[in-house]
PDB file of the backbone (N, CA, C, O) and the ligand in Angstrom, with CONECT records:
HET     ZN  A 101       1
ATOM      1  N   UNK A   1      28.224 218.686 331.984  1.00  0.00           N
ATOM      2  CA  UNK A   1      27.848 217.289 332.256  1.00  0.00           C
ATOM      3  C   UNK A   1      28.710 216.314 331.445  1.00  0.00           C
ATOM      4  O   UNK A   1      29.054 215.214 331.878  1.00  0.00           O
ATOM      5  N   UNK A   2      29.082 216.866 330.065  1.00  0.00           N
ATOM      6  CA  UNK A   2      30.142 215.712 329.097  1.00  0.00           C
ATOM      7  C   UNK A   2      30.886 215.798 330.058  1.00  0.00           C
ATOM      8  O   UNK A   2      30.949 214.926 330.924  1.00  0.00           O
ATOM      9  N   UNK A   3      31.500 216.754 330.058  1.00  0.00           N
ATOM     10  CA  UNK A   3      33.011 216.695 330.711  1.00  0.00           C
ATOM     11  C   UNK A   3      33.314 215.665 332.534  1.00  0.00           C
ATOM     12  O   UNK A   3      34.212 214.901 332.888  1.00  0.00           O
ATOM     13  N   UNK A   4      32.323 216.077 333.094  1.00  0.00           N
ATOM     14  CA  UNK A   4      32.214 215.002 334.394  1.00  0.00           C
ATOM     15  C   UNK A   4      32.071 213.608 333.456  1.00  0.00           C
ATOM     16  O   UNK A   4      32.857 212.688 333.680  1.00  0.00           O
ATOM     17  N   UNK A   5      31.209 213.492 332.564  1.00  0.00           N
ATOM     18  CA  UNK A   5      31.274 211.719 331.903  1.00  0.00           C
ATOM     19  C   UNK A   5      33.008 211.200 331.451  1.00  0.00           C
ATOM     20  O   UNK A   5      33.513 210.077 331.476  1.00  0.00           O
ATOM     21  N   UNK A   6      33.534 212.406 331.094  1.00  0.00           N
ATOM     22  CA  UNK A   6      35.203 212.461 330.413  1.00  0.00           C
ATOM     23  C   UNK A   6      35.513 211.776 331.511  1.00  0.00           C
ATOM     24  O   UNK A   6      35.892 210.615 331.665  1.00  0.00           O
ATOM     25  N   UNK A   7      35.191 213.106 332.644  1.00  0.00           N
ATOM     26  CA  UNK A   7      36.796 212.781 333.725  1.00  0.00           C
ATOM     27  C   UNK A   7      36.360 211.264 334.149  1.00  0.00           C
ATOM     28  O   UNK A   7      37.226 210.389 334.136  1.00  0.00           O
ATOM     29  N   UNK A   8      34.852 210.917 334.572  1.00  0.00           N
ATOM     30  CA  UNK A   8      34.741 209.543 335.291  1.00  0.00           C
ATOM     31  C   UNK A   8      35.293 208.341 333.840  1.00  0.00           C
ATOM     32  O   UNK A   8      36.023 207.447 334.267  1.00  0.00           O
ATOM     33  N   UNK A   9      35.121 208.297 332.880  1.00  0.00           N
ATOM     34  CA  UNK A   9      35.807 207.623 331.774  1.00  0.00           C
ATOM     35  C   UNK A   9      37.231 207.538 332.116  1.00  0.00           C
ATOM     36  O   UNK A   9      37.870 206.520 332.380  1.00  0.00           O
ATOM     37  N   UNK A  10      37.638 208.758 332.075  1.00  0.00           N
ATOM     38  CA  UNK A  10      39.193 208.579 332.091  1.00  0.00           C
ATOM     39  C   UNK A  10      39.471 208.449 333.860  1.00  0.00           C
ATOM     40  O   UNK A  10      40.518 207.860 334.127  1.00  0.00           O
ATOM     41  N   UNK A  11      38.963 208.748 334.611  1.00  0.00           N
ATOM     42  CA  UNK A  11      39.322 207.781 336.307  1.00  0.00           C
ATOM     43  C   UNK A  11      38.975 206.173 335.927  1.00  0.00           C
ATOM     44  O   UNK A  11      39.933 205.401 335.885  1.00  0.00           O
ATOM     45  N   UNK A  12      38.176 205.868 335.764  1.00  0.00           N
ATOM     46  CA  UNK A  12      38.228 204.245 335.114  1.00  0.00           C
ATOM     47  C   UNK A  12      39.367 203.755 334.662  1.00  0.00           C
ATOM     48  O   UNK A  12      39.903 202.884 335.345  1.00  0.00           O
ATOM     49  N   UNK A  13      39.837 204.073 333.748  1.00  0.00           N
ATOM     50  CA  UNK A  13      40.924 203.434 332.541  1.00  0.00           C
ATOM     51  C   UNK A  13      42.205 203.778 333.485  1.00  0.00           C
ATOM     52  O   UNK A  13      43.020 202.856 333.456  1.00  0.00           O
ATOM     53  N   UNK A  14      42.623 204.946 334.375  1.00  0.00           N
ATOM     54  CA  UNK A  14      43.509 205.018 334.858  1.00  0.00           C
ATOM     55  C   UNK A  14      43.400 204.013 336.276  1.00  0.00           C
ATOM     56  O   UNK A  14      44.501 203.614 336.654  1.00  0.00           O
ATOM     57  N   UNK A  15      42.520 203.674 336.890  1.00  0.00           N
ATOM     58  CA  UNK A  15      42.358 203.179 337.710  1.00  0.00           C
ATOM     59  C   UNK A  15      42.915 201.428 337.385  1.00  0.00           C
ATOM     60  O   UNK A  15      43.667 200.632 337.947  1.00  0.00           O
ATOM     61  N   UNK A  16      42.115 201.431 336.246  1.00  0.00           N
ATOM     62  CA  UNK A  16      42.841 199.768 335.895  1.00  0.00           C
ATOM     63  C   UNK A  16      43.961 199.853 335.746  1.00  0.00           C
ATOM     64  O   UNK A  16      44.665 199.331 336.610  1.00  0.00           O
ATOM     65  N   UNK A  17      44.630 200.553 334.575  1.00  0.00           N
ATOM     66  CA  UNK A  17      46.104 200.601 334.622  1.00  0.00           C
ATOM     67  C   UNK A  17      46.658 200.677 335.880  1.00  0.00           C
ATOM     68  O   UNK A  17      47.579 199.897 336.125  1.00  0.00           O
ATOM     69  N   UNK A  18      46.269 201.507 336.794  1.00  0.00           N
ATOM     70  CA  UNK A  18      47.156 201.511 338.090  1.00  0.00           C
ATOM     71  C   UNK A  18      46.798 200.205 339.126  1.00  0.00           C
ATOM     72  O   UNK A  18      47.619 199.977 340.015  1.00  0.00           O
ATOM     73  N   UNK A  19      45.945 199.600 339.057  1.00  0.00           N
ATOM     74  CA  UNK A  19      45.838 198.087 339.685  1.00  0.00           C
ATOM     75  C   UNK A  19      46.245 196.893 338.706  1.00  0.00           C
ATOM     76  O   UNK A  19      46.047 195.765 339.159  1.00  0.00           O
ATOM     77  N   UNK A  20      46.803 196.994 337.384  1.00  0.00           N
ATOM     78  CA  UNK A  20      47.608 195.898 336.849  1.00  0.00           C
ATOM     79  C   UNK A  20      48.919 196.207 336.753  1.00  0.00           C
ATOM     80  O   UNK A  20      49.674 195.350 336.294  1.00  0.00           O
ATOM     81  N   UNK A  21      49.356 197.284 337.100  1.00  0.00           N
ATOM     82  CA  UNK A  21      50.244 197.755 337.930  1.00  0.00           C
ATOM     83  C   UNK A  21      51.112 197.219 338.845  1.00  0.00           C
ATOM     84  O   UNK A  21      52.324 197.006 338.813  1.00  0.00           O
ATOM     85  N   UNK A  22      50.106 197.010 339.814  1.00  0.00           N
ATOM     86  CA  UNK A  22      50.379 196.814 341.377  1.00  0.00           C
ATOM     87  C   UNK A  22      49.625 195.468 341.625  1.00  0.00           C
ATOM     88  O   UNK A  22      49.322 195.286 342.805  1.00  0.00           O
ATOM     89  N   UNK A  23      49.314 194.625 340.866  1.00  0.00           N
ATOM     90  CA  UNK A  23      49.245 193.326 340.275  1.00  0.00           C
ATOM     91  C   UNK A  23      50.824 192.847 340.015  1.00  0.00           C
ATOM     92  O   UNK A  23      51.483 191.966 340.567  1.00  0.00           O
ATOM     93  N   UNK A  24      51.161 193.780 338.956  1.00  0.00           N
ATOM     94  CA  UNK A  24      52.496 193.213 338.422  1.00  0.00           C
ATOM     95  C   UNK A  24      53.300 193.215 339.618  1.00  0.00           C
ATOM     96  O   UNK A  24      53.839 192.161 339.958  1.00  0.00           O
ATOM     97  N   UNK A  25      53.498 194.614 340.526  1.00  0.00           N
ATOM     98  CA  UNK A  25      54.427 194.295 341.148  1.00  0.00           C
ATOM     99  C   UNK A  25      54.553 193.627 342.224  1.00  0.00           C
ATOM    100  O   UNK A  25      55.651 193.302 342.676  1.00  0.00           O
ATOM    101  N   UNK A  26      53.102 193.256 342.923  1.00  0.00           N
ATOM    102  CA  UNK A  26      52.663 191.783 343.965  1.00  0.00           C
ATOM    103  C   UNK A  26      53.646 190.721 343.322  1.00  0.00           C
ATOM    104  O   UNK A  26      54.679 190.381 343.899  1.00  0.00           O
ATOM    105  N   UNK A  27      53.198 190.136 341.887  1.00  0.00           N
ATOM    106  CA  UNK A  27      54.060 189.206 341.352  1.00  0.00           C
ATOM    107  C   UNK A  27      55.210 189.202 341.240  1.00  0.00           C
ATOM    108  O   UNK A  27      55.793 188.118 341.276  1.00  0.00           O
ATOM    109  N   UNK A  28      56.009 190.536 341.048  1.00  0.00           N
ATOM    110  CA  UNK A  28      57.036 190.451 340.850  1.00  0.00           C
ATOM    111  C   UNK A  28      58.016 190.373 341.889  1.00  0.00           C
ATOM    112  O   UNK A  28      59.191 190.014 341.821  1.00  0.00           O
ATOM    113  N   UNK A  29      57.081 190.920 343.233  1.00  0.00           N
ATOM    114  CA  UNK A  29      57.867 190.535 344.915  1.00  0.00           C
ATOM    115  C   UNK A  29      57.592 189.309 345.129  1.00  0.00           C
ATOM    116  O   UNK A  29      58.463 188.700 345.749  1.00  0.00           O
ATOM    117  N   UNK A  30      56.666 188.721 344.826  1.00  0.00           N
ATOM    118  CA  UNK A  30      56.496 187.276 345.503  1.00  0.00           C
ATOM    119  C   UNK A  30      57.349 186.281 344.563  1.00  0.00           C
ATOM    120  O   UNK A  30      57.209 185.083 344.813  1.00  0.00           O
ATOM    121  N   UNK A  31      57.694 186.422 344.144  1.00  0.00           N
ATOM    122  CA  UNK A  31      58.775 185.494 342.614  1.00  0.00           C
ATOM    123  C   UNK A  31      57.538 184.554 342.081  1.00  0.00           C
ATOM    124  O   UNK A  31      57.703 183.348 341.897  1.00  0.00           O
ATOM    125  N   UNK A  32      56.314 185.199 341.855  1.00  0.00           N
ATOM    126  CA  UNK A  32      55.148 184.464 341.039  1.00  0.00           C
ATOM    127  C   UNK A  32      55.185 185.156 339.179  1.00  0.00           C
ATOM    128  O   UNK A  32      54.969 186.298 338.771  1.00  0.00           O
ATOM    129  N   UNK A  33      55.539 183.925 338.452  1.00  0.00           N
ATOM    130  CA  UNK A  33      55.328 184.432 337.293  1.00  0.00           C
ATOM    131  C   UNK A  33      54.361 185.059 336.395  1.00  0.00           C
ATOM    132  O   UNK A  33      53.587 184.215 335.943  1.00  0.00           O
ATOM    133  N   UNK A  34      54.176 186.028 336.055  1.00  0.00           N
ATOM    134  CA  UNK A  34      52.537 186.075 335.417  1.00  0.00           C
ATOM    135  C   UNK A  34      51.797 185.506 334.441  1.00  0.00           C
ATOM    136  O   UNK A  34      50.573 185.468 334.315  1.00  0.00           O
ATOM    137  N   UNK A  35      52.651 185.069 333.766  1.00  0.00           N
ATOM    138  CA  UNK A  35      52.164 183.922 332.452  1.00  0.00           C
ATOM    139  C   UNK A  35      52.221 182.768 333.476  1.00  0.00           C
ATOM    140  O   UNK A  35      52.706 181.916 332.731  1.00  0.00           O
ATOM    141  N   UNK A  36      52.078 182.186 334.578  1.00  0.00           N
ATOM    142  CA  UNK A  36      51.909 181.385 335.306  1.00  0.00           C
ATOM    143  C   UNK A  36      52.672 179.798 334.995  1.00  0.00           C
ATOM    144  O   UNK A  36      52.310 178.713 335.450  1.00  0.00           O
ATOM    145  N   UNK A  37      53.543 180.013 334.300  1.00  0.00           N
ATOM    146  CA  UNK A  37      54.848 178.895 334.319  1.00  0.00           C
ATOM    147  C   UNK A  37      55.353 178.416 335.331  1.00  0.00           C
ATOM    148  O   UNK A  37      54.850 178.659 336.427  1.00  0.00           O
ATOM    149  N   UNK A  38      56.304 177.736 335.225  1.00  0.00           N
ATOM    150  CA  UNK A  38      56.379 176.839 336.606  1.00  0.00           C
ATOM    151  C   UNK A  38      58.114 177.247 336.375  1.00  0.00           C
ATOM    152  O   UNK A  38      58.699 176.431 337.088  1.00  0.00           O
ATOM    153  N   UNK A  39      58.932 177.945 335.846  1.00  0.00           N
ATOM    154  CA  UNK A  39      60.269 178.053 335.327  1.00  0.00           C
ATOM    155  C   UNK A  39      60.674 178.553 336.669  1.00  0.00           C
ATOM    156  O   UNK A  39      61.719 177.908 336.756  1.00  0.00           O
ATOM    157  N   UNK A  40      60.602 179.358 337.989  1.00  0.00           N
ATOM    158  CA  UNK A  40      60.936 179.178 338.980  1.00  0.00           C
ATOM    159  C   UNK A  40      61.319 177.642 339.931  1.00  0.00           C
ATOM    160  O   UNK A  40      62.151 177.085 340.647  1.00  0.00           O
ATOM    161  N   UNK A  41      60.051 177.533 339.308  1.00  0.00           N
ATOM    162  CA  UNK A  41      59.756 176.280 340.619  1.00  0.00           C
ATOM    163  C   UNK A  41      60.351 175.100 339.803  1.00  0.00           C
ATOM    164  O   UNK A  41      60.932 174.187 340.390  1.00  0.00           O
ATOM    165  N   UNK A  42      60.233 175.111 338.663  1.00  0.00           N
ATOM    166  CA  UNK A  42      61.589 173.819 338.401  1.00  0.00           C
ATOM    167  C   UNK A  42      63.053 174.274 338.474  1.00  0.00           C
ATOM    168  O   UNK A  42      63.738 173.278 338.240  1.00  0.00           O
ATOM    169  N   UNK A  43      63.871 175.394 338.707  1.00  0.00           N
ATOM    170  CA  UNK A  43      64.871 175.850 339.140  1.00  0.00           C
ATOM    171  C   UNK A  43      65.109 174.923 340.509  1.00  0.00           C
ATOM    172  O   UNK A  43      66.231 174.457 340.708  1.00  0.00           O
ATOM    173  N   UNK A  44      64.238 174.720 341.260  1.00  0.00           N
ATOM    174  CA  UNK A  44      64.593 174.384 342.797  1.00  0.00           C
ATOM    175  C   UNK A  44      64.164 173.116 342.930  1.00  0.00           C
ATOM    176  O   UNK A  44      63.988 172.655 344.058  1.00  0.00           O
ATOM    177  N   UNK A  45      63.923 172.338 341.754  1.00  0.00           N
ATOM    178  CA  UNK A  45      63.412 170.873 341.768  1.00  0.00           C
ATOM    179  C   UNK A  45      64.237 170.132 341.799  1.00  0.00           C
ATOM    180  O   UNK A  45      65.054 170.433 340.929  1.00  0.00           O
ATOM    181  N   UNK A  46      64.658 168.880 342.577  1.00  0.00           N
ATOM    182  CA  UNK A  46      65.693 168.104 343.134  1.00  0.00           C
ATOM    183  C   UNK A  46      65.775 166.671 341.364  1.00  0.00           C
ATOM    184  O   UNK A  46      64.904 166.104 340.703  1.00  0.00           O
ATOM    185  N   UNK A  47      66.791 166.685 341.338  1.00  0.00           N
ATOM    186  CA  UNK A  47      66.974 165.509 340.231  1.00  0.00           C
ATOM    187  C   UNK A  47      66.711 164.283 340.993  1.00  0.00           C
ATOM    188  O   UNK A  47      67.412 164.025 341.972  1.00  0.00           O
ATOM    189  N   UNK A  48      66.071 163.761 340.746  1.00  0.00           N
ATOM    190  CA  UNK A  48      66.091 162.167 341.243  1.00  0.00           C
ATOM    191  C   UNK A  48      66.614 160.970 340.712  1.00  0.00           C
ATOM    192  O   UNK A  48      67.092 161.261 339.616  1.00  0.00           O
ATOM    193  N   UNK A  49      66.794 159.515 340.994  1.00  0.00           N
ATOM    194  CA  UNK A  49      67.700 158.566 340.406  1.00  0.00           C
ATOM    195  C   UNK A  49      67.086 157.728 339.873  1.00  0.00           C
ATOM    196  O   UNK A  49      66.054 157.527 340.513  1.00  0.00           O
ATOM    197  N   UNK A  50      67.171 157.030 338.911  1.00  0.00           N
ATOM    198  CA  UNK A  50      66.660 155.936 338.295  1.00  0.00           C
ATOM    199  C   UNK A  50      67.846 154.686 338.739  1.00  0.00           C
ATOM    200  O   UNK A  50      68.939 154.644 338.176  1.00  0.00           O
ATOM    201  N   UNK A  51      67.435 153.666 339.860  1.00  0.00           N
ATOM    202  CA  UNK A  51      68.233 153.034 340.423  1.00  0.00           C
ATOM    203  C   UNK A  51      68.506 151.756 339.667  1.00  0.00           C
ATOM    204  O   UNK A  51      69.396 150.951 339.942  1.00  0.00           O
ATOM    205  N   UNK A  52      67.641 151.667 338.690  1.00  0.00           N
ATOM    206  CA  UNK A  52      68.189 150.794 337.742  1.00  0.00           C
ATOM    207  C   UNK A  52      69.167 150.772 336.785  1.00  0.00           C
ATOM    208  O   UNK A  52      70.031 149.939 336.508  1.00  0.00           O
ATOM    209  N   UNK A  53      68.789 152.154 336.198  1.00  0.00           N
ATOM    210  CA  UNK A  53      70.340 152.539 335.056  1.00  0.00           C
ATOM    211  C   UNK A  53      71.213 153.786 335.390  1.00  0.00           C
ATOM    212  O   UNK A  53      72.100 154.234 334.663  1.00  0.00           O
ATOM    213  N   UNK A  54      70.725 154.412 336.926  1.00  0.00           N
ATOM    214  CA  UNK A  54      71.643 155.175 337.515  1.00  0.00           C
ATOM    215  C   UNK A  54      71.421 156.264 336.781  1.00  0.00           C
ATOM    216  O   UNK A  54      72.223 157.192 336.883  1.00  0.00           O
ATOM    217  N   UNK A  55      69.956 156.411 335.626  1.00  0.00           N
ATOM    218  CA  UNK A  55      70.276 158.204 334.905  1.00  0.00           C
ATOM    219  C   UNK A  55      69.269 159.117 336.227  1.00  0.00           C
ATOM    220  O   UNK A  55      68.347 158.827 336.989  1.00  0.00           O
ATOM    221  N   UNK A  56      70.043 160.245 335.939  1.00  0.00           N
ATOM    222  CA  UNK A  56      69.439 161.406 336.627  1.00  0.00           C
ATOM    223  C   UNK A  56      68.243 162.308 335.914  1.00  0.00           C
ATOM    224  O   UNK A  56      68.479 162.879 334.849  1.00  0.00           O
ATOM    225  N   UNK A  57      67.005 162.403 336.525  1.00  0.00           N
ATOM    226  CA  UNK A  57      65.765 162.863 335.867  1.00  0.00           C
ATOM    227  C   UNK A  57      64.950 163.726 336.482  1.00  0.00           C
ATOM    228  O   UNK A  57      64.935 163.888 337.702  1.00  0.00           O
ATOM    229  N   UNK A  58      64.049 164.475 335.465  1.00  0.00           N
ATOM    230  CA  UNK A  58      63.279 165.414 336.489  1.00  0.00           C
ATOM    231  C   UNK A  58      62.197 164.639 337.178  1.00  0.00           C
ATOM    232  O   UNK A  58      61.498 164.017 336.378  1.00  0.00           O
ATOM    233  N   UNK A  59      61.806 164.479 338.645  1.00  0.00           N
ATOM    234  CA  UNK A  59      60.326 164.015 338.933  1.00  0.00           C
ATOM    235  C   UNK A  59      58.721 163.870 338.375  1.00  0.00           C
ATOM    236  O   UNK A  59      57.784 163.136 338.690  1.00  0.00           O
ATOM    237  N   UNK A  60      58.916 165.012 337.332  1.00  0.00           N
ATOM    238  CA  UNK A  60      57.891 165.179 337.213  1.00  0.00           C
ATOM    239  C   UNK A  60      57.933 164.608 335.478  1.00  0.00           C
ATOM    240  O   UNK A  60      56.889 164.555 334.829  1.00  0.00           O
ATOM    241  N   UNK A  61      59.031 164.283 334.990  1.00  0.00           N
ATOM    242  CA  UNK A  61      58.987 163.915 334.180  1.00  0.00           C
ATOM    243  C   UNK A  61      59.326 161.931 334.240  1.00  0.00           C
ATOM    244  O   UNK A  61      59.153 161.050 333.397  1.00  0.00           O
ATOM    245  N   UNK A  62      59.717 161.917 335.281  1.00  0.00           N
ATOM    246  CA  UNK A  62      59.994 160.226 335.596  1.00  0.00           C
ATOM    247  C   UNK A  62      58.812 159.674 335.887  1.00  0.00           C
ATOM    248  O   UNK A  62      57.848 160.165 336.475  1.00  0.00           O
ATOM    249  N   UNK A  63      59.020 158.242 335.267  1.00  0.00           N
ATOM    250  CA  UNK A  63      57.821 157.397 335.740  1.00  0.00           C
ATOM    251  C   UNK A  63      58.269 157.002 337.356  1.00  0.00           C
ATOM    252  O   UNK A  63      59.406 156.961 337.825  1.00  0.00           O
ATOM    253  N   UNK A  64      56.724 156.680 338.149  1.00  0.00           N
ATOM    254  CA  UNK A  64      56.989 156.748 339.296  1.00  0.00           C
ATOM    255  C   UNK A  64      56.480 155.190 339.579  1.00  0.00           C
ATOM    256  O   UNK A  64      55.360 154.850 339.198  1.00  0.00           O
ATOM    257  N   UNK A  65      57.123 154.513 340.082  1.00  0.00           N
ATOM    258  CA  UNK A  65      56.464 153.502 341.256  1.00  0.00           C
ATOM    259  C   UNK A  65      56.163 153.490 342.628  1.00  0.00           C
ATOM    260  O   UNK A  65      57.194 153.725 343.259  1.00  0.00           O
ATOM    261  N   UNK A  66      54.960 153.277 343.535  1.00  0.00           N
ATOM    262  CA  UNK A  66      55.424 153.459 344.823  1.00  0.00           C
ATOM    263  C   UNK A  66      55.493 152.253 345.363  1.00  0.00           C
ATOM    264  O   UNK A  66      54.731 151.305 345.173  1.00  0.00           O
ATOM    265  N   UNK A  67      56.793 152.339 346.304  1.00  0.00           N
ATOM    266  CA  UNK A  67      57.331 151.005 347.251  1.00  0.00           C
ATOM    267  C   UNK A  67      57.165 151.642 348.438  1.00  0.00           C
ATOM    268  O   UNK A  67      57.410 152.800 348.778  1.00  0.00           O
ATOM    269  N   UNK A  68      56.599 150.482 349.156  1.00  0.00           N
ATOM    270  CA  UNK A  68      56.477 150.313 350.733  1.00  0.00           C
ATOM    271  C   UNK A  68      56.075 152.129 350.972  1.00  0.00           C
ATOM    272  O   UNK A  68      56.405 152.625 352.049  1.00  0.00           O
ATOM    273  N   UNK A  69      55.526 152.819 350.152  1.00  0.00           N
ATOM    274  CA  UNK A  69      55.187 154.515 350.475  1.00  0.00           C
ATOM    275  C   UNK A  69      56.021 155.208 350.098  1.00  0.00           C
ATOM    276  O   UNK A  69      55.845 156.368 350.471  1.00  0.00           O
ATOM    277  N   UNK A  70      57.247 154.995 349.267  1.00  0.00           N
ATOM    278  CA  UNK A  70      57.820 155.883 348.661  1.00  0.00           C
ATOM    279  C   UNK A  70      57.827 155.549 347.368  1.00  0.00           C
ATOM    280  O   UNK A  70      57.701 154.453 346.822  1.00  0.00           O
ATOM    281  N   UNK A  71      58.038 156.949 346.817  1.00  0.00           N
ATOM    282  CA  UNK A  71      58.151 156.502 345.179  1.00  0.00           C
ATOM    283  C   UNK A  71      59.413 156.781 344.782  1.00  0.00           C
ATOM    284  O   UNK A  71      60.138 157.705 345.150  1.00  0.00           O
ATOM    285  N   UNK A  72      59.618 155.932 344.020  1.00  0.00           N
ATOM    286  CA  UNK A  72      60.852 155.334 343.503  1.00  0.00           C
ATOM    287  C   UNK A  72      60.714 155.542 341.611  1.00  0.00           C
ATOM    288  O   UNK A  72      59.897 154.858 340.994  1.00  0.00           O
ATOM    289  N   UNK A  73      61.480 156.398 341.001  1.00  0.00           N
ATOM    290  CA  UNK A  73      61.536 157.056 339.935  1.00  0.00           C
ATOM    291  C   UNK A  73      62.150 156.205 338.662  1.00  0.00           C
ATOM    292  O   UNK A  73      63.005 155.372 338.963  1.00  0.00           O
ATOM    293  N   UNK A  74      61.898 156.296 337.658  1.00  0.00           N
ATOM    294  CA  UNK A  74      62.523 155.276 336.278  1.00  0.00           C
ATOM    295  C   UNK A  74      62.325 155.960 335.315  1.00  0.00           C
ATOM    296  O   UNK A  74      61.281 156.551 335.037  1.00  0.00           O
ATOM    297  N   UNK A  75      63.503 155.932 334.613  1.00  0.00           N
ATOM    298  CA  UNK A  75      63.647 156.751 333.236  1.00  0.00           C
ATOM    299  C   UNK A  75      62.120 155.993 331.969  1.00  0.00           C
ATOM    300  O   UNK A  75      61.384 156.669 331.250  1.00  0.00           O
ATOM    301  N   UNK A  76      62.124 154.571 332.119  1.00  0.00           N
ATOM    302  CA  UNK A  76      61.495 154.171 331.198  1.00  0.00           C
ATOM    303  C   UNK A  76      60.895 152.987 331.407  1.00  0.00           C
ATOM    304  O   UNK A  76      61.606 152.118 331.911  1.00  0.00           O
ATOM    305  N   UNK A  77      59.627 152.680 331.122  1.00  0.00           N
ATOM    306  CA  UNK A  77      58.904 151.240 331.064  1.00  0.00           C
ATOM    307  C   UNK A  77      60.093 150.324 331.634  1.00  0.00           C
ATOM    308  O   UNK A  77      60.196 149.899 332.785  1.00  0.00           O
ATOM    309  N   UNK A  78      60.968 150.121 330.552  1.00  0.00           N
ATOM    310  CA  UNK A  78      62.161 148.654 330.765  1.00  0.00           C
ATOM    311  C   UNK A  78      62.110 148.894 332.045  1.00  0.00           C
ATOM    312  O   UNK A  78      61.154 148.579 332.753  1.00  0.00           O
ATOM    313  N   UNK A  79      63.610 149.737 332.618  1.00  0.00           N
ATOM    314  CA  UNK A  79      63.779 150.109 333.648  1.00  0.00           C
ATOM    315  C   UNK A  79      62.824 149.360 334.819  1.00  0.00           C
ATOM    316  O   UNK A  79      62.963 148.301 335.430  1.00  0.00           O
ATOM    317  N   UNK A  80      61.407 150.795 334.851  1.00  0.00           N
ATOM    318  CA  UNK A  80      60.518 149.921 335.639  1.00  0.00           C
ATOM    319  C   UNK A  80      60.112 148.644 335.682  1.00  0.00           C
ATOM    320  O   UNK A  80      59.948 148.258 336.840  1.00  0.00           O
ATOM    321  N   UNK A  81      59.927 147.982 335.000  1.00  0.00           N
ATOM    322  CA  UNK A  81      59.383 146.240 334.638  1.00  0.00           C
ATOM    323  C   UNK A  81      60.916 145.442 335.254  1.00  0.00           C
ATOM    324  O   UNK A  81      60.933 144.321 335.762  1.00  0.00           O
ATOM    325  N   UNK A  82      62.119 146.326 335.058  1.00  0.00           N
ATOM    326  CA  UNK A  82      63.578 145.018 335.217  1.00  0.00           C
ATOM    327  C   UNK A  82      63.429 145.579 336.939  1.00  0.00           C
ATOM    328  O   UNK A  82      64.263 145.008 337.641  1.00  0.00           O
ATOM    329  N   UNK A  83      62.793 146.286 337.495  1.00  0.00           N
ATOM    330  CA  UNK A  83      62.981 147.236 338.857  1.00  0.00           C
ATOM    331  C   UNK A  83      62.022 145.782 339.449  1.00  0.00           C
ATOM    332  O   UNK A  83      62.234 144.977 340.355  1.00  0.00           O
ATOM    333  N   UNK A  84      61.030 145.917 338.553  1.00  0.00           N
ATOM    334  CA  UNK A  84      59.652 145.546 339.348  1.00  0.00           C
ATOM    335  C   UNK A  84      60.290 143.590 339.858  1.00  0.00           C
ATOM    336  O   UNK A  84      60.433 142.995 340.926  1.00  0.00           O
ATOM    337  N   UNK A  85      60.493 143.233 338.374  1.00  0.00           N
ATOM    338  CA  UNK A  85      60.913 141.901 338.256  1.00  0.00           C
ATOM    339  C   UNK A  85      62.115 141.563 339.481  1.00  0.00           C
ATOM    340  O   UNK A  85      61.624 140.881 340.379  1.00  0.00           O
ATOM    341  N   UNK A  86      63.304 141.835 339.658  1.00  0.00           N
ATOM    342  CA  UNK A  86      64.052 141.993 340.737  1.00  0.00           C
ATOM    343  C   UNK A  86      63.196 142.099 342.078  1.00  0.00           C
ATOM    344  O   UNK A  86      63.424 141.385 343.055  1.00  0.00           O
ATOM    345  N   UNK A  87      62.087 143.156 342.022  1.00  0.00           N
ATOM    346  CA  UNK A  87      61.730 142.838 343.448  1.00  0.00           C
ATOM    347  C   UNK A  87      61.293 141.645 343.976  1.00  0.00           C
ATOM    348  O   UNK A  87      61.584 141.120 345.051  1.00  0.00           O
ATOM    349  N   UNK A  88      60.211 141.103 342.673  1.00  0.00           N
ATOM    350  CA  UNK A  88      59.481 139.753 343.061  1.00  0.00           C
ATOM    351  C   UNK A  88      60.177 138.780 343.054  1.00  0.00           C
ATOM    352  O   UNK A  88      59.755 137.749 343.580  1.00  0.00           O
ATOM    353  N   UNK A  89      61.619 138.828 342.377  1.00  0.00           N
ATOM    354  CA  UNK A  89      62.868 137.712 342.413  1.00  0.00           C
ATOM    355  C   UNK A  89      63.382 137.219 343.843  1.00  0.00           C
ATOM    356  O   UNK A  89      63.601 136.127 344.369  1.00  0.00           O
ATOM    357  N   UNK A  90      63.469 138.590 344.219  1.00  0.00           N
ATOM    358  CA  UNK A  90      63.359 138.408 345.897  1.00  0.00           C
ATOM    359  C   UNK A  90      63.149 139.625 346.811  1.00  0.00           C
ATOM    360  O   UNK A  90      63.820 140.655 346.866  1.00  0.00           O
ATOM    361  N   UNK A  91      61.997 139.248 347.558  1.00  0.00           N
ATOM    362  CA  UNK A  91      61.482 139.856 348.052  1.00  0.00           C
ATOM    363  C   UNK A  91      62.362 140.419 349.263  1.00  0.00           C
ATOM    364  O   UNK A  91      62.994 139.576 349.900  1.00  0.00           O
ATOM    365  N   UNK A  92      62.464 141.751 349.642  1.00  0.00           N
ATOM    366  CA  UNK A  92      63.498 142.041 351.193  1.00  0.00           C
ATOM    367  C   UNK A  92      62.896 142.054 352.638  1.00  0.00           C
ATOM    368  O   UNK A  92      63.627 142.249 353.610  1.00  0.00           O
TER     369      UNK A  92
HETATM  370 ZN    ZN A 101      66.597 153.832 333.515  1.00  0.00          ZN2+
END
């Protein structure tokens, strides 16, 4: 009777190991990281423009304004406020 308690003990423990396993390697076909970082997915993230001082930035790190439904990206407060001011200077 121990010994059936052994083997079902040790089918358990092998059983997990073999489904974090095949966990890992789901993740590792789907290009999903397992520490769940985003270091893929900012690889393929487009730089956007700050049309005021022309620097190039990540989206997700730019401040955003939205115009007429798009958003329109700025390195910094100034930027945005000299963006904003120009528009109301004249309107298009
Ligand atoms: Zn700027």
């Amino acid at each position: 009777m121990l010994r059936l308690i052994l083997f079902l003990v040790l089918a358990i423990i092998v059983g997990r190991a073999f489904w974090r396993l095949v966990d890992g390697i789901v993740a590792g076909v789907s290009g999903r990281p397992l520490d769940g970082s985003k270091t893929v997915a900012q690889q393929r993230v487009q730089m956007v423009r700050d049309p005021v001082c022309g620097t190039f930035l990540l989206p997700d790190r730019a401040l955003v304004l939205s115009v007429r439904g798009k958003p329109v990206f700025f390195c910094s407060d100034a930027c945005r406020d000299k963006y904003r001011a120009e528009r109301h200077a004249r309107p298009a």
